[in-house]
C-alpha positions in Angstrom: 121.6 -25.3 7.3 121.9 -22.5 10.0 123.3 -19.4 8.9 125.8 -17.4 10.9 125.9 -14.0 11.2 128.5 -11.5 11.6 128.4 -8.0 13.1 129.1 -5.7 11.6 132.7 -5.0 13.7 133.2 -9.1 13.0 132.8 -8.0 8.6 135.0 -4.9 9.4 138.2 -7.5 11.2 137.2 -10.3 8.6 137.8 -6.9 6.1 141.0 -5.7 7.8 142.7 -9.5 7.9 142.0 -10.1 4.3 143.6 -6.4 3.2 146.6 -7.4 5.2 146.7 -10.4 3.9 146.7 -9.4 0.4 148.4 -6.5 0.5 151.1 -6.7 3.1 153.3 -3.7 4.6 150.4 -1.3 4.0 148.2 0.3 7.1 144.5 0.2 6.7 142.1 1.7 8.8 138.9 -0.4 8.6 136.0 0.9 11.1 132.3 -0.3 11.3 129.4 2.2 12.6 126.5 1.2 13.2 123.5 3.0 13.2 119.2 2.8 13.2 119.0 2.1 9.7 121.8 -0.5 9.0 125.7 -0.3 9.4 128.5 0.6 7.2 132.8 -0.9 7.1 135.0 2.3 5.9 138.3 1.3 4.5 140.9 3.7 4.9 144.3 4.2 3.3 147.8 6.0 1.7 149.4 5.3 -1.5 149.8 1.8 -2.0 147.0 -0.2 -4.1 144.4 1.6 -6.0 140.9 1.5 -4.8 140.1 -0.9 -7.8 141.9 -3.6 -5.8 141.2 -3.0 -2.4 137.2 -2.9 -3.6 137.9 -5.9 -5.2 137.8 -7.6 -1.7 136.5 -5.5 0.3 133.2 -5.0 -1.5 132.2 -8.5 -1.5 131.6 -8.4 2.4 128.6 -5.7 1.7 125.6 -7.4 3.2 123.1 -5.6 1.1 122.9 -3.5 -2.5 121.0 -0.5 -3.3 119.1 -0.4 -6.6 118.2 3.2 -7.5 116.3 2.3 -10.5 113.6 0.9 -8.2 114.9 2.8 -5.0 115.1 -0.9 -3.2 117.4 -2.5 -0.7 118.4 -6.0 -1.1 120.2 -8.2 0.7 123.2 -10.2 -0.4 123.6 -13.8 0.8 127.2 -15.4 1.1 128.8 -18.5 2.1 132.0 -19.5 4.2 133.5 -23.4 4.0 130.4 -24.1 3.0 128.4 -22.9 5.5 125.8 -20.0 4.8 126.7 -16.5 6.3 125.3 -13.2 6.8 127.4 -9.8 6.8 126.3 -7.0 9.2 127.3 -4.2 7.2 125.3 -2.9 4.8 128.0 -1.2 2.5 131.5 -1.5 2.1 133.1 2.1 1.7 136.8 2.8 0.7 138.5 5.5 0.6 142.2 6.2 -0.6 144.7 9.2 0.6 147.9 10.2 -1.2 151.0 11.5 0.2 152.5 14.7 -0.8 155.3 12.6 -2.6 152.1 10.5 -4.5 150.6 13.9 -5.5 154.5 14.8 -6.3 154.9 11.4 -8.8 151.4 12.1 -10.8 151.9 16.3 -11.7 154.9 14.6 -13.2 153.5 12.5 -15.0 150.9 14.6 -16.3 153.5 17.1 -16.7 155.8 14.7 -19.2 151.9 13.6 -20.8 151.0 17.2 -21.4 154.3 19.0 -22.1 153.0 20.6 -25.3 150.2 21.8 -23.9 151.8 23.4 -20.7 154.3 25.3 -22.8 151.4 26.7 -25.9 149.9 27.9 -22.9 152.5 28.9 -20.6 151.2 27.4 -17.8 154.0 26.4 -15.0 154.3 22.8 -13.9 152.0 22.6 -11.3 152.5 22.3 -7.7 151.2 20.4 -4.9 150.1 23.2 -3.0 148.0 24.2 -6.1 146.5 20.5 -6.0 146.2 20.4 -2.5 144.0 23.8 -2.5 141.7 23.4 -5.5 143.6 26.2 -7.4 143.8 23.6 -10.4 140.0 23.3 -10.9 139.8 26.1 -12.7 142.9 25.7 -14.7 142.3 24.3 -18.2 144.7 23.6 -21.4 144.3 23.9 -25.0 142.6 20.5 -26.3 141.9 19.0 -23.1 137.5 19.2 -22.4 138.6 18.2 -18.6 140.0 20.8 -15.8 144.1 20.1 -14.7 143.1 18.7 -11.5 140.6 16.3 -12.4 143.7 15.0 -14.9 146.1 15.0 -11.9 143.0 13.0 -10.0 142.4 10.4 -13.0 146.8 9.7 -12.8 146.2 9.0 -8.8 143.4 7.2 -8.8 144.6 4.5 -11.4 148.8 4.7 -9.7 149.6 1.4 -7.4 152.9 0.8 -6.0 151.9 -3.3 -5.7 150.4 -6.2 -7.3 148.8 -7.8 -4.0 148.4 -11.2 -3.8 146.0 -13.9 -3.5 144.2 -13.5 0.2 143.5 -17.0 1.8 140.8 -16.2 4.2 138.9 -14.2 1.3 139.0 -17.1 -1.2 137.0 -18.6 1.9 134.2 -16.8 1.5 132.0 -16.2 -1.9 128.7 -14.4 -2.8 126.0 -16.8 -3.9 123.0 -15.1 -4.3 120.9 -11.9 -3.9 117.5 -11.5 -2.8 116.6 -11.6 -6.7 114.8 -8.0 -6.5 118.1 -6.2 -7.6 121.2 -6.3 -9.9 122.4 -10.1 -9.7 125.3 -9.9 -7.1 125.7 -13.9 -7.7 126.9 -13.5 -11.4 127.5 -9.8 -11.3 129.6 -8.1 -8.7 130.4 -11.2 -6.9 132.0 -12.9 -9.6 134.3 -9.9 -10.7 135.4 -9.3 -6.9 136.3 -13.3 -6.5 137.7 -13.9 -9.8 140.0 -10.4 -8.6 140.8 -11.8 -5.4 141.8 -15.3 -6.2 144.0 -14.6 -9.4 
């Protein structure tokens, strides 16, 4: 059976149809560049879902893997309605922003989580400027191993304002098999990102 093949500005609208799919009401920014060693699909976005779930579909639509153990690149075959595909982007990237009023939500949270701590130490509720500038990196509290910002980060990165639902034309398309070199994207990856995608 022939296999068709998608650029890798075709993977990045496929992307971009399936995110608005799932996630409607939230702008994403999805860009392909191409370039003399392979091609790349960044997903861009504020607030809204976490990364988790926007990797959770757009990740699947990586053409390739990179195994550092054995410093190879290996190609990742899929299939759409039955019919074999290839994905012209190499890697999937995504990369979430927050709003001032995000960054706003989470001190305040860590501020209710680590009350006790803030006051045995008499360290002021911090503020978004201080998170915005790095200030925080260097601030740490009694009993916690990890600086105030990376806590502030961890409370972002895991924050999501909506479930998303299933996404029809990504149920359309699954991974079936790598190139058998690498990790094993057909029971591995693959089946994580469908299984997240479809319920």
């Amino acid at each position: 059976m022939t296999t068709k093949h998608y650029s890798a500005a075709e993977t990045a609208q496929i992307i971009r149809t399936c995110l608005k799919e799932a996630f409607a009401g939230i702008k994403f920014s999805v860009t392909s560049k191409t370039y003399s060693g392979g091609a790349t699909v960044n997903v861009r976005w504020t607030d809204g879902p976490n990364a988790a779930q926007v990797e959770a579909i757009a990740r699947r639509f990586a053409g390739s893997y990179f195994d550092g153990g054995i410093d190879y690149k290996g190609s990742v075959h899929h299939m759409f309605d039955g019919q074999p595909v290839r994905f012209g982007a190499d890697h999937v990237f995504c990369t979430r922003e927050y709003s001032n009023g995000a960054v706003e939500r989470a001190i305040a949270r860590f501020a209710r989580r680590f009350a006790s701590n803030l006051w045995v130490d008499g360290v002021e509720v911090p503020t978004v400027e201080q998170y915005r500038s790095g200030e925080l990196r260097a601030v740490r509290l009694s009993g916690l191993f990890d600086a105030v910002d990376f806590e502030i980060r961890a409370i972002l990165a895991k924050s999501s304002d909506r479930m998303g639902v299933k996404s029809k034309t990504a149920a359309r398309f699954f991974i079936t098999h790598d190139d058998g070199y690498g990790r094993s994207c057909g029971t591995g990856s693959g089946a994580v990102g469908l299984a997240a995608v479809q319920g």
